[in-house]
N, CA, C and O atoms as a DFTB+ gen file, in Angstrom:
560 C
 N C O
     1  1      37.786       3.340      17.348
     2  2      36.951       2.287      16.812
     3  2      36.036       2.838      15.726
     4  3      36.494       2.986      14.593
     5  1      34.416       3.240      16.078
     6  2      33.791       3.305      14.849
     7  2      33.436       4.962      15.090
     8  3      32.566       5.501      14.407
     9  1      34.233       5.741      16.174
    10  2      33.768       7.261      16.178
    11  2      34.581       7.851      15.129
    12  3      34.332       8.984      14.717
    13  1      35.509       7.172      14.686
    14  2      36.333       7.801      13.476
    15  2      35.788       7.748      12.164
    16  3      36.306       8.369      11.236
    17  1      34.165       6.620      11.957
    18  2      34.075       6.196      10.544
    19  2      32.776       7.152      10.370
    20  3      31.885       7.033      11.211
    21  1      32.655       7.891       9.550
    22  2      31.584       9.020       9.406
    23  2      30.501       7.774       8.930
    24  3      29.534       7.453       9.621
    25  1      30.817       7.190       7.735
    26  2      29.545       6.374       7.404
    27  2      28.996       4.870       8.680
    28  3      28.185       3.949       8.581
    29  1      29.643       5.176       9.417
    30  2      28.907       4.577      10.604
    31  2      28.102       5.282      11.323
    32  3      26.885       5.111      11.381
    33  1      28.822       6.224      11.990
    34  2      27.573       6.808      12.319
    35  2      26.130       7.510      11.902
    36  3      25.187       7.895      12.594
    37  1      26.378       7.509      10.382
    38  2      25.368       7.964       9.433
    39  2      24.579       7.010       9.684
    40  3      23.472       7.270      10.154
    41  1      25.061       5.353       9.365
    42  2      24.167       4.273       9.824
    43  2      23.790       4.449      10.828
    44  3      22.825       5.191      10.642
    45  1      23.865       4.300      11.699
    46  2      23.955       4.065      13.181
    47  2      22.803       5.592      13.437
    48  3      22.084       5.436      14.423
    49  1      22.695       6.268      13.065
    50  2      21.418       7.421      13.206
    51  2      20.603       6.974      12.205
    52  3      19.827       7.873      11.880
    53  1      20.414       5.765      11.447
    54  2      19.495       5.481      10.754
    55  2      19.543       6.043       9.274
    56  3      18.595       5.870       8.508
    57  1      20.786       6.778       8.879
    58  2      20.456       7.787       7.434
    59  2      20.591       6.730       6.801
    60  3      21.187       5.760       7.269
    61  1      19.977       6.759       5.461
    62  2      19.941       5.523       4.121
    63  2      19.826       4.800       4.226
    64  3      20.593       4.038       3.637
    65  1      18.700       4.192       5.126
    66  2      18.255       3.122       5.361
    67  2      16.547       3.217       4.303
    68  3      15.914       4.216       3.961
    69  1      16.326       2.053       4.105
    70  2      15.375       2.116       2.937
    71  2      14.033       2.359       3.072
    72  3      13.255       1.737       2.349
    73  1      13.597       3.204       3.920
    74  2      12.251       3.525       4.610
    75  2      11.845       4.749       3.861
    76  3      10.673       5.100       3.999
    77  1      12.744       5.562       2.970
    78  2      12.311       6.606       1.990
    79  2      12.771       8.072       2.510
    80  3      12.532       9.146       1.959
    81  1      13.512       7.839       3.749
    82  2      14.350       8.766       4.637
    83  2      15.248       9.546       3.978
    84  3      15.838       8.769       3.227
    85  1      15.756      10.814       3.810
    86  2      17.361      10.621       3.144
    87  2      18.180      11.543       4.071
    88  3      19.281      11.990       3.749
    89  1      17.498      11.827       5.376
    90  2      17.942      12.732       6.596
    91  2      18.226      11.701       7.596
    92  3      17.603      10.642       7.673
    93  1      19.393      12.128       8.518
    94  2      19.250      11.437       9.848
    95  2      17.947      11.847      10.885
    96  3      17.683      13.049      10.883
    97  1      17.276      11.158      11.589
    98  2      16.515      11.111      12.033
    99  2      15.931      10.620      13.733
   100  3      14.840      10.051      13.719
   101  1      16.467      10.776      14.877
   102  2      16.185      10.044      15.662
   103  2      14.887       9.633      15.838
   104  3      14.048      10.455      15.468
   105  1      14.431       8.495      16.343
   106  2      13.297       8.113      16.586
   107  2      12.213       8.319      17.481
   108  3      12.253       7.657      18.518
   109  1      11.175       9.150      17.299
   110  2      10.476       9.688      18.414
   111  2       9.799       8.988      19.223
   112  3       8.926       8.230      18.799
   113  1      10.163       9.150      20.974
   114  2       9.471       8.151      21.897
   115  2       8.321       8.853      21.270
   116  3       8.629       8.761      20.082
   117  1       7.265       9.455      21.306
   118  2       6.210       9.357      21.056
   119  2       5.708       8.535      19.952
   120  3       4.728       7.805      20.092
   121  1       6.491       8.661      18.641
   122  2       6.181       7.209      17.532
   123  2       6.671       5.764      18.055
   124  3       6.175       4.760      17.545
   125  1       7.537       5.667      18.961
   126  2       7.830       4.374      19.906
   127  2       6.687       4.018      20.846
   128  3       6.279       2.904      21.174
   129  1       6.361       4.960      21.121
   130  2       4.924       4.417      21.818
   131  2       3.362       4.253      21.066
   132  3       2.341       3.658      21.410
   133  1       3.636       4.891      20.154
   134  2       2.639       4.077      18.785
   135  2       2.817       2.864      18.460
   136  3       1.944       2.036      18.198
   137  1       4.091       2.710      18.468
   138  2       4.089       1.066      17.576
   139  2       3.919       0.102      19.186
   140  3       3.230      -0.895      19.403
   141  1       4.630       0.693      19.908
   142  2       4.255      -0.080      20.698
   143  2       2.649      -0.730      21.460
   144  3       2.338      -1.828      21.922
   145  1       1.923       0.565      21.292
   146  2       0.649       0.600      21.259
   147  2       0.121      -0.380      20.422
   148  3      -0.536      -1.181      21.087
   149  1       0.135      -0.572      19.558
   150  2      -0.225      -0.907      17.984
   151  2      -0.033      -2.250      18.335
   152  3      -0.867      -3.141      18.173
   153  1       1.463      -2.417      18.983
   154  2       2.139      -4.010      18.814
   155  2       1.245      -4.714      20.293
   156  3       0.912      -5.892      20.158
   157  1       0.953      -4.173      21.354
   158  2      -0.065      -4.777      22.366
   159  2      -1.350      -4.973      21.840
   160  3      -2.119      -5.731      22.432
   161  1      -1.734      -4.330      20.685
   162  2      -3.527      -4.182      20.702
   163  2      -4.056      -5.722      19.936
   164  3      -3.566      -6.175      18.902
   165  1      -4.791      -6.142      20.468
   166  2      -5.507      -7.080      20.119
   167  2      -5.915      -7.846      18.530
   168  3      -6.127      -9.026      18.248
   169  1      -5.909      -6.272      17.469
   170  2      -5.846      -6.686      16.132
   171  2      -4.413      -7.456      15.770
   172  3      -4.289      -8.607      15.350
   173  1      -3.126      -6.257      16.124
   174  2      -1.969      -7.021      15.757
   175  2      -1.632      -8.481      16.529
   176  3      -0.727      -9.108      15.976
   177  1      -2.024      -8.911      17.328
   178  2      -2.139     -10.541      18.227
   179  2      -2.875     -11.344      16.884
   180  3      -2.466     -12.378      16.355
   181  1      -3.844     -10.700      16.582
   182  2      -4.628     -11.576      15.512
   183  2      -3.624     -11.799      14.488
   184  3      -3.117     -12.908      14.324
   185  1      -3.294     -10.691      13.732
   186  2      -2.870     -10.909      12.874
   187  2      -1.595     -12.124      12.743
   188  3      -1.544     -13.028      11.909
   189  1      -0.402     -11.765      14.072
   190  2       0.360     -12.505      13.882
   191  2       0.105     -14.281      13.904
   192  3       0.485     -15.211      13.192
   193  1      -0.783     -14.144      15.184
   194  2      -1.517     -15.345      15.065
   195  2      -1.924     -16.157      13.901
   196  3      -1.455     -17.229      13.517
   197  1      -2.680     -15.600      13.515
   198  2      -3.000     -15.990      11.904
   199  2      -1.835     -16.598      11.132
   200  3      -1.752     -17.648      10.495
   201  1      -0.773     -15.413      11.430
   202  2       0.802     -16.252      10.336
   203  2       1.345     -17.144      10.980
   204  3       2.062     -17.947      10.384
   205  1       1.106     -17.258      12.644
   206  2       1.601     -18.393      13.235
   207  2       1.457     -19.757      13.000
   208  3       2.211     -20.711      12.811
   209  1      -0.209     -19.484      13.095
   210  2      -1.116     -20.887      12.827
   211  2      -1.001     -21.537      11.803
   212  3      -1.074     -22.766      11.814
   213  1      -0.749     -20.666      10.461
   214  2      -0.239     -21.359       9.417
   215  2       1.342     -21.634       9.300
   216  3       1.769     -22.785       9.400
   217  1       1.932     -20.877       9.152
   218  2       3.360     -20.682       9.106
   219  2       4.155     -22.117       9.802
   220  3       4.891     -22.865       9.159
   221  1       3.915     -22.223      10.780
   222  2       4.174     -23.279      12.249
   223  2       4.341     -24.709      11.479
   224  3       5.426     -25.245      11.253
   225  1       2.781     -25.335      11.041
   226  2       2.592     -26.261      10.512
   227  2       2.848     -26.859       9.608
   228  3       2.883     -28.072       9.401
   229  1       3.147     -25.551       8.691
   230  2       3.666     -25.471       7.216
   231  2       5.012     -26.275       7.090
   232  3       5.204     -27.318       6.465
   233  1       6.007     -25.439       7.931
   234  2       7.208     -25.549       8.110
   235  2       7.495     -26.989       8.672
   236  3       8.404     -27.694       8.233
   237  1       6.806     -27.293       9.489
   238  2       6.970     -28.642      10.317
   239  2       6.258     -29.773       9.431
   240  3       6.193     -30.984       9.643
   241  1       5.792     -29.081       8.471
   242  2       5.214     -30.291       7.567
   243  2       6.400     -30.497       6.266
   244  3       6.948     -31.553       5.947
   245  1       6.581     -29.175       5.670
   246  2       7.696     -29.566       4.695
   247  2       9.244     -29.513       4.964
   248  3      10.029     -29.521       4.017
   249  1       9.776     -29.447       6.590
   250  2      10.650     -29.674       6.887
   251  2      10.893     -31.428       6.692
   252  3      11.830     -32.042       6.183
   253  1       9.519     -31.943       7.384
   254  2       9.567     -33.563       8.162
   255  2       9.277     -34.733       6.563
   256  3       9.501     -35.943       6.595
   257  1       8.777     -34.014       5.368
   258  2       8.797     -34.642       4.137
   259  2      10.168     -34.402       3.737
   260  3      10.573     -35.406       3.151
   261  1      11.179     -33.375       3.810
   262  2      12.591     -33.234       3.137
   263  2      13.257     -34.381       3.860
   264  3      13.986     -35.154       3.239
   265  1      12.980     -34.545       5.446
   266  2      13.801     -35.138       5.852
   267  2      13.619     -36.549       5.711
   268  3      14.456     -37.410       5.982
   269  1      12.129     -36.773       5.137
   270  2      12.222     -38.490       5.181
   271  2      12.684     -38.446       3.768
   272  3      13.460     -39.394       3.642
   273  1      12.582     -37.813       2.667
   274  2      13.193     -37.862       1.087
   275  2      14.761     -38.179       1.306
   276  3      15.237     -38.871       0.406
   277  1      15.693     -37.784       2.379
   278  2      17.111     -37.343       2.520
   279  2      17.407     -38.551       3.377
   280  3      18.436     -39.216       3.260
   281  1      16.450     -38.793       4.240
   282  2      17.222     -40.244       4.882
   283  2      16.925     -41.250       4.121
   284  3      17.789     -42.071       3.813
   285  1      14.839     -41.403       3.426
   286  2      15.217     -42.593       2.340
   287  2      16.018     -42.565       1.550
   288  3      16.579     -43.648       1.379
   289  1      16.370     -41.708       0.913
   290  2      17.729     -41.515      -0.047
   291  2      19.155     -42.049       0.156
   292  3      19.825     -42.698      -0.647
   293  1      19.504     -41.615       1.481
   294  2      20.406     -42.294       2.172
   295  2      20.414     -44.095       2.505
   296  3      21.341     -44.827       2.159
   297  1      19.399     -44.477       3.105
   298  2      19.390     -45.333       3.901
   299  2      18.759     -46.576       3.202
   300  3      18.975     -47.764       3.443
   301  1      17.678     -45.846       2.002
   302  2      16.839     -47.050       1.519
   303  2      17.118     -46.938      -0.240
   304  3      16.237     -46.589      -1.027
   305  1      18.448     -47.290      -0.619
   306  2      18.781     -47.022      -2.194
   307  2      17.958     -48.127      -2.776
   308  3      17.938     -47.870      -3.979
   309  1      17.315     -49.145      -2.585
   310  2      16.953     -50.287      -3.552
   311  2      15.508     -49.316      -3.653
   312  3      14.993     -48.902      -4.692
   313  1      15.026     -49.091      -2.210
   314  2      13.608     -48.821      -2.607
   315  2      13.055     -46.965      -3.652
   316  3      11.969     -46.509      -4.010
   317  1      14.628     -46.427      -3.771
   318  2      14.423     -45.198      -4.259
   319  2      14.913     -45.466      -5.960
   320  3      14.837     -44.566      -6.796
   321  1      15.312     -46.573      -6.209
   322  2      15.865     -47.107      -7.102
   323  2      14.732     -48.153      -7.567
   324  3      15.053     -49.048      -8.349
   325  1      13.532     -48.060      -7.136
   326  2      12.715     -49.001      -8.188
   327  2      12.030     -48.390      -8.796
   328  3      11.405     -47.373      -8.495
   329  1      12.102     -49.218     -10.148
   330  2      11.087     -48.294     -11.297
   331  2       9.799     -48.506     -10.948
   332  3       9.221     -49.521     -10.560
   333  1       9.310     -47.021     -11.206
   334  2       7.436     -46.949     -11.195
   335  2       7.001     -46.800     -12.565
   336  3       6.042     -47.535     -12.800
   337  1       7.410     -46.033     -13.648
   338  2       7.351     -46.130     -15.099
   339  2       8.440     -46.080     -15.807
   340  3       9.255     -45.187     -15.571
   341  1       8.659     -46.965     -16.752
   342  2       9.870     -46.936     -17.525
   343  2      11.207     -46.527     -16.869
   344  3      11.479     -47.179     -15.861
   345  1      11.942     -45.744     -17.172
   346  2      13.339     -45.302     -16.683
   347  2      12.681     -43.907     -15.254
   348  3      13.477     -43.084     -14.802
   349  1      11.807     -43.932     -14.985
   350  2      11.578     -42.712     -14.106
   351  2      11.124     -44.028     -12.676
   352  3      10.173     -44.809     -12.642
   353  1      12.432     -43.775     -11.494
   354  2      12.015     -44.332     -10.446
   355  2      11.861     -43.399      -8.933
   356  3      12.282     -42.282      -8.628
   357  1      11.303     -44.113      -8.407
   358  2      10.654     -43.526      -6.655
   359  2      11.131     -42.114      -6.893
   360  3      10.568     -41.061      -7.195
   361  1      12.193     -42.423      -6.683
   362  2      13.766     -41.189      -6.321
   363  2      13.225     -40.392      -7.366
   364  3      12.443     -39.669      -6.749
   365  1      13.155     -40.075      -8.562
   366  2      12.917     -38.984      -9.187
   367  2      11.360     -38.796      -9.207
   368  3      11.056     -37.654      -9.553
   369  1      10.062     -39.785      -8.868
   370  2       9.182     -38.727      -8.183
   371  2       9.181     -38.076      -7.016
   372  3       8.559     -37.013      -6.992
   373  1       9.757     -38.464      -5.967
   374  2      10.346     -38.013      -4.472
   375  2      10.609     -36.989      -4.702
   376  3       9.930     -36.074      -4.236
   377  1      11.829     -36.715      -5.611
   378  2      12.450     -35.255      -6.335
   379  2      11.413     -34.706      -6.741
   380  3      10.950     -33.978      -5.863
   381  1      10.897     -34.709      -7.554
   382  2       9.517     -33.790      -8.474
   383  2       8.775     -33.496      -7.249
   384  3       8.480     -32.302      -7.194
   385  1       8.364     -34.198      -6.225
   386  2       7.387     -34.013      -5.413
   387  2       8.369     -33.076      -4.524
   388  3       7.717     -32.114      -4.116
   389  1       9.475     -33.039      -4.166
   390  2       9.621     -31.867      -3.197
   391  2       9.496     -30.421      -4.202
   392  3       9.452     -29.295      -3.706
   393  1       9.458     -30.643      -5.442
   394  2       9.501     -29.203      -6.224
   395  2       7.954     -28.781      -6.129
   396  3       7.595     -27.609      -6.017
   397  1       7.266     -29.652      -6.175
   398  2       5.535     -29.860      -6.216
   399  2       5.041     -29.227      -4.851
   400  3       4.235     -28.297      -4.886
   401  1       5.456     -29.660      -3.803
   402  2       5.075     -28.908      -2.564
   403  2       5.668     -27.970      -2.008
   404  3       5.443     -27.554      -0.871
   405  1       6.491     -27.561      -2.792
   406  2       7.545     -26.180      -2.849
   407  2       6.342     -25.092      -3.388
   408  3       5.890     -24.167      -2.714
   409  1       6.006     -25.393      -4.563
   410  2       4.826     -24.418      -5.011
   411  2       3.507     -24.634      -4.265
   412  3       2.761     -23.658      -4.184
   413  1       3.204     -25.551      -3.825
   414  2       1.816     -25.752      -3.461
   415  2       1.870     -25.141      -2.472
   416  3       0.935     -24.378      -2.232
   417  1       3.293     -25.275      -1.269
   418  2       3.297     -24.336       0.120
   419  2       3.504     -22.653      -0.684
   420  3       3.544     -21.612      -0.029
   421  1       3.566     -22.692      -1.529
   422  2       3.784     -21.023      -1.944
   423  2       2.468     -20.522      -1.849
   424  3       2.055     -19.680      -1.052
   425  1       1.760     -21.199      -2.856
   426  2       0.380     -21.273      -3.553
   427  2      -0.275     -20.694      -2.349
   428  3      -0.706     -19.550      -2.203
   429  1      -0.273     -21.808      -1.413
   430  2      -1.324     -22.251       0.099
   431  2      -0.525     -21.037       0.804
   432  3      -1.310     -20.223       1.290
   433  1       0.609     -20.762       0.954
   434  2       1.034     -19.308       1.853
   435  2       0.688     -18.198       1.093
   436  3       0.352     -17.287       1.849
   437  1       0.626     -17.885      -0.067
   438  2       0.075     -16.277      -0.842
   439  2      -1.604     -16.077      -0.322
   440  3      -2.190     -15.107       0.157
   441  1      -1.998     -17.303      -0.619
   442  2      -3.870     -17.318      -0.767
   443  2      -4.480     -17.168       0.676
   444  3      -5.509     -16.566       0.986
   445  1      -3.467     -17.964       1.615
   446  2      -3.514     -17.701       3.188
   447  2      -3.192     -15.909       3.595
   448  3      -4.088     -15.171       4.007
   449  1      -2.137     -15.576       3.434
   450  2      -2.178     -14.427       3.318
   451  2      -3.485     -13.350       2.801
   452  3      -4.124     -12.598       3.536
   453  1      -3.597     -13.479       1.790
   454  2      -4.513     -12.175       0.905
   455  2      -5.904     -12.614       1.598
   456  3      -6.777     -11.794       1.880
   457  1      -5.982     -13.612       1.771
   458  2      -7.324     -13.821       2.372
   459  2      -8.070     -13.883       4.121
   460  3      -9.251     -13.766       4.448
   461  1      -6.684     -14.140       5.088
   462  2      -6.795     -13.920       6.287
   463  2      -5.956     -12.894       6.716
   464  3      -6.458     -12.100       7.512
   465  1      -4.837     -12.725       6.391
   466  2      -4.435     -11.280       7.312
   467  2      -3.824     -10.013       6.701
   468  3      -3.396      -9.134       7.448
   469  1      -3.746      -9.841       4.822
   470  2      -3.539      -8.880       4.078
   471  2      -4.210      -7.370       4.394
   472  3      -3.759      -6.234       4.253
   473  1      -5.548      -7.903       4.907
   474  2      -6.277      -6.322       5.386
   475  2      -6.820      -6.182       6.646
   476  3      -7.470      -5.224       7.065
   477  1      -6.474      -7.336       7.308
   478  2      -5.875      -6.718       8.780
   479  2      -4.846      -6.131       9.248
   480  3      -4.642      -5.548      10.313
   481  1      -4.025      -6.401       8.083
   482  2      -2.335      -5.615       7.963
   483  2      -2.118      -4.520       7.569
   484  3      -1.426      -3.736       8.219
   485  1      -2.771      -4.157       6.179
   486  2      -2.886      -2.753       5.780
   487  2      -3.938      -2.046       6.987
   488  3      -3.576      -0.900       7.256
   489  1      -4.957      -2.426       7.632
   490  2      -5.662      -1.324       8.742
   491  2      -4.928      -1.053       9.815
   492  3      -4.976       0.040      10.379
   493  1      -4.106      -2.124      10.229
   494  2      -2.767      -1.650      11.599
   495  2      -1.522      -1.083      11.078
   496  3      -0.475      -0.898      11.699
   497  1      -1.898      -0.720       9.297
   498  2      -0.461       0.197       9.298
   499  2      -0.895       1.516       9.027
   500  3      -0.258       2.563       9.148
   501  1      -2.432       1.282       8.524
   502  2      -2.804       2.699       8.524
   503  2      -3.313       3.250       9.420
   504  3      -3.683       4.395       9.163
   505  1      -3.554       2.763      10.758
   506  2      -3.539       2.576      11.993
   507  2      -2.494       3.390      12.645
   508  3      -2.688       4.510      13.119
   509  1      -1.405       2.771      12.636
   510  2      -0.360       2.907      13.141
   511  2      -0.177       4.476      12.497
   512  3      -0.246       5.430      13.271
   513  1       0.061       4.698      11.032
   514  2       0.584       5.663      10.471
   515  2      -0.219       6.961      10.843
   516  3       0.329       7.999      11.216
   517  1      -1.439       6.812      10.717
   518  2      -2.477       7.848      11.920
   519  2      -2.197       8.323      13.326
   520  3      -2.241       9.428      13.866
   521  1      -1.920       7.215      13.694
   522  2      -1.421       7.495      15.324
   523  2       0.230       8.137      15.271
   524  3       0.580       8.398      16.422
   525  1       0.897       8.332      14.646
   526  2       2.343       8.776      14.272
   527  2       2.140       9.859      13.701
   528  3       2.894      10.792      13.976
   529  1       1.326      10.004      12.973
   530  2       0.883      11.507      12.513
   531  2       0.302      12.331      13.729
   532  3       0.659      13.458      14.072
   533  1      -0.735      11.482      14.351
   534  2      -1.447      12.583      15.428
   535  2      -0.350      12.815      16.572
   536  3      -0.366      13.914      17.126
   537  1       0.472      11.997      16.914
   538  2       1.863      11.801      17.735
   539  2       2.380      12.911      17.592
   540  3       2.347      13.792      18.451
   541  1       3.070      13.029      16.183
   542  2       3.923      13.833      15.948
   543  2       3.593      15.171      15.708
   544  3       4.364      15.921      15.110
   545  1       2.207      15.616      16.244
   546  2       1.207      16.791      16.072
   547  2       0.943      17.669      14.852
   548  3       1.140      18.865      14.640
   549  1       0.454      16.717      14.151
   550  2      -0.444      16.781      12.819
   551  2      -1.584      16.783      12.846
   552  3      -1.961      16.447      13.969
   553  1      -2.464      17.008      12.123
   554  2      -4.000      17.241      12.225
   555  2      -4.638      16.107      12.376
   556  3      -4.325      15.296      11.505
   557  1      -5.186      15.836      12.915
   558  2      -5.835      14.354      13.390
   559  2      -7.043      13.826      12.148
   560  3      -7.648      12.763      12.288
């Protein structure tokens, strides 16, 4: 099967994978119990939290607008078919407006980010990367 394919098992020990590695490497339970550490502690709960709380709502908000654009589309052609100005009707602001809250959820997810959990993220990786250093018995 795959004990014959050398570049499998190269994968498969992790070599060239894009972490900046270019050695095989097994993974040290002691850095497994860093992240794991890291992944119980109370900052990283926050953090994910944070992407939950937004993320969640986000999704369930511009999922439930695609889907009423796709069934009125379907179901209600006279009313997506009336003009609001000149030759531009419902249906092509409907359209513009899913491109409109395409950016605005970008907008509202970058600014959410950099501002609630960007440097709670960089301190649990430099966090983390401390504790993997002192792990792996480096100078503390």
């Amino acid at each position: 099967m795959h004990s014959d394919d050398p570049w499998y098992d190269a994968l498969a020990a992790g070599w060239g994978e894009l972490d900046g590695t270019d050695a095989p490497e097994a993974a040290s339970p002691v850095a497994g119990d860093v992240y794991l550490q890291v992944q119980r502690s109370v900052a990283f709960r926050e953090v994910r939290g944070r992407y939950r709380r937004f993320v969640v709502p986000a999704v369930v908000v511009f999922l439930s607008w695609y889907v009423v654009y796709v069934v009125a589309a379907t179901t209600a052609p006279g009313l997506m078919a009336r003009p609001v100005v000149g030759a531009v009707n419902v249906a092509m602001l409907a359209g513009l407006g899913q491109f409109l809250t395409t950016f605005l959820f970008t907008w509202a997810y970058a600014r959410h980010a950099r501002l609630r959990r960007d440097r709670a993220a960089l301190e649990l990786r430099w966090e983390t990367q401390e504790l993997t250093r002192v792990a792996k018995g480096g100078a503390a």
